[in-house]
C-alpha positions, 0 to 999 in steps of 0.5 A: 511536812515539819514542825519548827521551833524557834528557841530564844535566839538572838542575831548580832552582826558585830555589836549591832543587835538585828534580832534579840532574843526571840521564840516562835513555833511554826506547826506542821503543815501551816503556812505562816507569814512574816510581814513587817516594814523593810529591815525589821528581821524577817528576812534575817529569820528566815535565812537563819532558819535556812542555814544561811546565816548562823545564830548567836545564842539559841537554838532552829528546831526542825521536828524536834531535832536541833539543827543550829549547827547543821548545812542548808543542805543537811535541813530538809529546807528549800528556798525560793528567793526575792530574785529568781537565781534561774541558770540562764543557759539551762531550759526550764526542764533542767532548771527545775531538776537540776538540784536533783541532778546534783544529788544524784537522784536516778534519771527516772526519778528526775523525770517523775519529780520534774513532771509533778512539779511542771504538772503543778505549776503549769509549765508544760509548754515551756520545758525547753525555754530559756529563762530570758524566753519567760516572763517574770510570772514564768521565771517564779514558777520555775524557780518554785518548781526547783525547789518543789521537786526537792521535797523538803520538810520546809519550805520557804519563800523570802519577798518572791512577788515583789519583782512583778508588776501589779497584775503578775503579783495578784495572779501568782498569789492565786498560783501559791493559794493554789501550791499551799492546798496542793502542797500540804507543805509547812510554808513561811513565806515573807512579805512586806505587803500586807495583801500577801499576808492577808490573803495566804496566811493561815497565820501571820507574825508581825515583825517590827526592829527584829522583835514579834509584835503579834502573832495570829490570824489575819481576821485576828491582827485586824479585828484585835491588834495588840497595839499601835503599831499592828494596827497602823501596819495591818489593813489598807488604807491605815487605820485612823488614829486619833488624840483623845483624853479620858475624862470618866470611867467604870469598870468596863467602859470609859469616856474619851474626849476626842480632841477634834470635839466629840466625846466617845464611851468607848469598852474597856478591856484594860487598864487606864486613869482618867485624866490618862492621855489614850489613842483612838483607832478606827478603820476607814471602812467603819466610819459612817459619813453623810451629807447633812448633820445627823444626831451623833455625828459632826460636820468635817470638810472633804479634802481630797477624793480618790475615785478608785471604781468600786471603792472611794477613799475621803480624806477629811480635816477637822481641826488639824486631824485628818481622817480617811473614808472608805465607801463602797457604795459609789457615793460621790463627793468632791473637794470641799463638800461638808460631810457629817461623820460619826465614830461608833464605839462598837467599831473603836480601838483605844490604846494606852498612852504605851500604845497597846490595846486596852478596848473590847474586842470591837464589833465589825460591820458595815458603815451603813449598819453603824450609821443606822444603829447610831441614829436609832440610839440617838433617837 
């Protein structure tokens, strides 16, 4: 295990800035992911601290030592790439040890290394198959095998699900959940999919145009995002965003004129002016709905309805906004149904006219529970 340091480097290619200055610090034995949309710089960070890609100014700390100038070989890295980069003539048995081949590691070493890391991943019944004899699930594991076996200090993963199909992807996050624990390794992993980072992250860097937009856990950036854009990127569907004015204020608390109608008193845990023009957030799942108009709520019409089985997704317009549901309680609607929703302040994000967070942190639960707890305030 390893503790890294990222200190204030920036990546150029040319007069093209891909990276400014950036800091970050990985500790020993996390595992941390860097998500972000497609050409945001993560991949480019984590060849740099591979040693792939050289730096332009600052310096790649690995347990104190500075290693900006030093070969990929000479940093304690491994690497498992997007693509599986598997010999296609050697089995999996020389492929998972043929790194150790190269270091002239002793045979008997080789065997013991092999084993532990075919024991791991659970390939012992395909040691003497060539790669165009695995499936794509199998071919990871073997490429994370070869990389498992060099027991590095680091150990990092650029995109390694995103050639699998949808259920080899959710099997093989349960193989690296699993490696994580088994591993006790420090990890960084990249991903443009959210899941991966939701569910493997101990903590998760949000990556946008080369810059860290926040860096937390993943109950963190989704409970408490620090602006527009880890809000809309974080969760699945998006959050809904919506145009609103403030139009009074105290201390802790201000009124949001929403331009779809209502009007929301919504905690403050920032700056703003009334009159100030401010985003409100909410996520699809905290968005009580029901089928008559109750206290509190307004009327909308349900455009689309996506029956997914254990969860339905509502696309409502009102005015000319359009919001999403989640419900997970089978309720059935359909195209055109009047639905009375609300938006509940302990459930509200609102963002300055700069897009960063400015409410208390909101409390989360079930849409029912809101639905309930504003009817009864209503009353």
């Amino acid at each position: 295990m390893a503790t890294l340091s990222i200190d204030r480097i920036t990546k150029r290619f040319g007069a093209l800035t891909v990276i400014p200055e950036l800091s970050l610090t990985i500790q020993d034995g996390e595992f941390c992911v860097l998500v972000g949309p497609s050409g945001c710089g993560k991949s480019t960070l984590l060849r740099i601290i591979a040693g792939l890609e050289p730096v332009s100014s600052g310096r790649i700390l690995i347990d104190g030592a500075d290693v900006s100038g030093a070969e990929p070989p000479e940093r304690g890295v491994a690497m498992v790439f997007q693509s599986y980069a598997l010999y296609p003539h050697m089995n999996v048995e020389r492929n998972i040890g043929f790194g150790l081949e190269i270091a002239r590691t002793p045979r008997a070493g080789i065997v013991t290394r092999v084993g532990a890391a075919v024991g791991k991943l659970q390939l012992s019944s395909y040691l003497k198959r060539k790669p165009r004899e695995l499936s794509g699930g199998q071919r990871q594991r073997v490429a994370i095998g070869r990389a498992i076996t060099r027991k590095p200090k680091l150990f990092l993963l650029d995109e390694p699900l995103s050639n699998l199909d949808a259920a080899l992807r959710a099997g093989m996050r349960v193989e690296i959940a699993r490696l994580k624990s088994d591993l006790a390794s420090t990890m960084i992993y990249v991903t443009h999919d959210q899941v991966e980072a939701m569910t493997l992250a101990d903590r998760i860097v949000v990556m946008n145009a080369g810059r860290i937009e926040q860096v937390g856990t993943p109950l963190d950036l989704y409970e408490r995002p620090a602006n527009l854009f880890v809000a809309g990127f974080i969760g699945s569907p998006a959050m809904n965003f919506l145009r609103g004015r403030v139009t009074a204020r105290t201390s802790d608390l201000a009124t949001v004129l929403l331009a779809l109608g209502p009007s929301i008193d919504v905690p403050l845990s920032g700056q703003v002016e009334i009159g100030e023009a401010v985003t409100l957030g909410i996520r699809p799942e905290h968005i009580p709905f029901a089928w008559e108009e109750t206290p509190g709520a307004f009327l909308a019409t349900a455009s689309m309805v996506e029956l997914l089985g254990s969860d339905t997704f509502i696309y409502v317009r009102h005015s000319d906004e359009t919001l999403i549901i989640r419900d997970s309680r089978g309720r059935r609607a359909r195209n055109g149904d009047p639905i009375a929703i609300s938006f509940p302040a302990a459930a509200c994000h609102l963002f300055n006219k700069d897009g960063l967070r400015i409410s208390g942190s909101p409390k989360v639960n079930s849409s029912e529970q809101l639905l309930a707890r504003s009817q009864g305030n209503a009353s």
